[in-house]
C-alpha positions in Angstrom: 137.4 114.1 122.0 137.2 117.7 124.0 136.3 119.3 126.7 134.2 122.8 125.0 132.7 125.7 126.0 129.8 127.2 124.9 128.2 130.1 125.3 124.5 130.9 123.7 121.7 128.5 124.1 119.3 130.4 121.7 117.8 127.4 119.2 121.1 127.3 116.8 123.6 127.2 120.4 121.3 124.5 121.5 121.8 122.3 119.0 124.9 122.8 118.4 125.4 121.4 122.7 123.7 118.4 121.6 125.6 117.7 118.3 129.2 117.7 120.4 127.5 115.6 122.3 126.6 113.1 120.1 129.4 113.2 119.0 131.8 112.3 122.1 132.8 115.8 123.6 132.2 117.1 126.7 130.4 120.7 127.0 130.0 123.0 129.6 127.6 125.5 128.7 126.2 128.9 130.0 124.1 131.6 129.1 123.3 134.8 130.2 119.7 133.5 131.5 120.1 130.6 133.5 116.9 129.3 132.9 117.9 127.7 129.7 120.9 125.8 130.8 118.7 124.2 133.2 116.4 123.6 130.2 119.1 121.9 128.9 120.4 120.5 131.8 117.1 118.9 132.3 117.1 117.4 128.6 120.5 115.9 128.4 121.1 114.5 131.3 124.6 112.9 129.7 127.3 113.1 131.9 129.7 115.1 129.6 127.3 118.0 130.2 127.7 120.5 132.8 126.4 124.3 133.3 127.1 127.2 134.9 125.7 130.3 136.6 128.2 132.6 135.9 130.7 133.5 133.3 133.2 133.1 136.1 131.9 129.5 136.6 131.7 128.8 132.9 135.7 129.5 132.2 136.9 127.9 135.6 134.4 124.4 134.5 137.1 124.3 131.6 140.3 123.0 131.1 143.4 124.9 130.2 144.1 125.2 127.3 140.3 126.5 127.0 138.5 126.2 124.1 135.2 128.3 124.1 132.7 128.7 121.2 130.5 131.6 121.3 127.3 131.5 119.1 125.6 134.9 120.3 123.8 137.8 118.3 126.6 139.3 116.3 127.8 143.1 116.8 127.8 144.6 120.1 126.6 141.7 121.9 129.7 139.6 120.6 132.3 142.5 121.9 130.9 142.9 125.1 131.7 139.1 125.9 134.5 139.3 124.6 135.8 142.2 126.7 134.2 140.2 129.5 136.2 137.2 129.0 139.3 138.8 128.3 140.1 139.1 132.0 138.8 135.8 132.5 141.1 133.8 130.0 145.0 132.9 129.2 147.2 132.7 126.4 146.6 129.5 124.3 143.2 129.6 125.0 140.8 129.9 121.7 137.5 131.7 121.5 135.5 130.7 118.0 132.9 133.0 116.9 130.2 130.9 115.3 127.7 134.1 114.9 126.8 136.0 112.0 129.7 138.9 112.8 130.8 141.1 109.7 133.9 139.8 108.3 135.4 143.2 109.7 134.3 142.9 113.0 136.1 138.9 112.8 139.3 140.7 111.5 139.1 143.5 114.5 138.5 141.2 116.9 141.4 138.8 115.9 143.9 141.1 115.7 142.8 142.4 119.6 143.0 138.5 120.8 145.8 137.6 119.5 148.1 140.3 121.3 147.1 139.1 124.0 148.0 135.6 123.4 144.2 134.3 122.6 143.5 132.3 119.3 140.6 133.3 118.1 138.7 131.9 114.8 135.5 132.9 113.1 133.5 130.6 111.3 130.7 131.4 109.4 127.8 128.7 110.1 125.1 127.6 107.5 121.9 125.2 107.7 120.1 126.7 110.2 119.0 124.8 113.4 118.9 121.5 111.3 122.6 122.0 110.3 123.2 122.8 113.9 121.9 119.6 115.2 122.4 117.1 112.5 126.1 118.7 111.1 126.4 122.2 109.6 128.5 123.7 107.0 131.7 125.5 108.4 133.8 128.0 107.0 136.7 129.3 109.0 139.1 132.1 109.4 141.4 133.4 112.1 144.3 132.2 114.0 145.9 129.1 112.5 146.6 128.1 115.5 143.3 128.3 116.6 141.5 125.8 113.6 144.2 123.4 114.6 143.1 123.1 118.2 139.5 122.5 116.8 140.0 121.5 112.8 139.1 117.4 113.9 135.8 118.4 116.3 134.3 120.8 113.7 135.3 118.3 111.0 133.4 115.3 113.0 130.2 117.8 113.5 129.8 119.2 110.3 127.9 118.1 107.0 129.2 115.2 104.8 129.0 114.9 101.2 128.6 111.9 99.3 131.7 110.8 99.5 131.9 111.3 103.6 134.4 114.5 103.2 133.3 117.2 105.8 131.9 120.6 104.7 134.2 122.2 107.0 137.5 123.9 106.2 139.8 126.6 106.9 140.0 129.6 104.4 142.9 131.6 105.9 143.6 134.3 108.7 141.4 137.3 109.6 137.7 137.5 108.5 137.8 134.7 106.0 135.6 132.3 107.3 132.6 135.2 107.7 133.6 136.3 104.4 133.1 133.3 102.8 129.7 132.9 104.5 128.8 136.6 103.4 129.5 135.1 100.1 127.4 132.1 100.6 124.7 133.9 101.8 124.7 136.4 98.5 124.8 133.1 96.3 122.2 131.6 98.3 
């Protein structure tokens, strides 16, 4: 499979580490408070898992081209990493927003990423923590290039239906993916 980043450990980021686990990928993970990566650290003690101390740390652990999920509190939060890893990453590498951002934001934030050379790809997440362990729903948006370089590991981690098809797929450039989640939550 792949080597991922990820950064967030709340309860959703997490599980999510374990799921790509589980299912074959190797994960380096980091959050702000270093207390719980070594939570985790100390849980999985699987060899495809590795942490880091710094944000630094966390992009150099990865290979190029990087692939980085972010699952962090939407808004401001989300930005200020962003801006953060911007110095810290290269062209080809792709940054997937798995938080609740505003379809806007998603949009914004592509456009910035791109001209600089970085795929970028929101996807709107649904089933809670138990999605996030045991396989969520995906709906993505952004750079094509982007759900290519991750279409088959968000495919393996997400929800099946009856018929084993994935509850994962790609809904076009920009916001899409949060927009269809917006939309999902409304129906909900």
């Amino acid at each position: 499979m792949k080597k991922i980043g990820l950064i967030g450990l709340g309860e959703m980021g997490k599980n999510l580490a374990e799921l790509l686990l589980d299912t074959g990928n190797e994960v380096v993970v980091f959050n702000r408070s270093f207390e719980k990566t070594e939570m985790l650290l100390k849980k999985r003690t699987d060899s495809g898992l590795s942490g880091a101390k710094t944000l630094e740390e966390f992009v150099h652990l990865l290979p190029k081209p990087r692939t980085i999920i972010l699952i962090i509190q939407a808004g401001t939060a989300t930005d200020e990493l962003l801006t953060s890893l911007l110095s810290l990453t290269d062209p080809e590498d792709t940054i997937i927003d798995l938080g609740n951002s505003h379809f806007e934001d998603t949009s914004r934030r592509e456009k910035m990423l791109n001209e600089k050379g970085i795929y970028f790809l929101g996807v709107g997440i649904s089933g809670g923590v138990e999605g996030a362990r045991k396989g969520p729903s995906l709906m993505a948006g952004g750079n094509i290039n982007a759900w290519k370089s991750i279409e088959e590991t968000l495919e393996t981690i997400s929800a099946k239906n009856k018929k084993g098809k994935p509850a994962c797929h790609y809904f076009g450039t920009g916001g899409a993916g949060h927009f269809v989640k917006m939309l999902h939550n409304g129906i909900e």
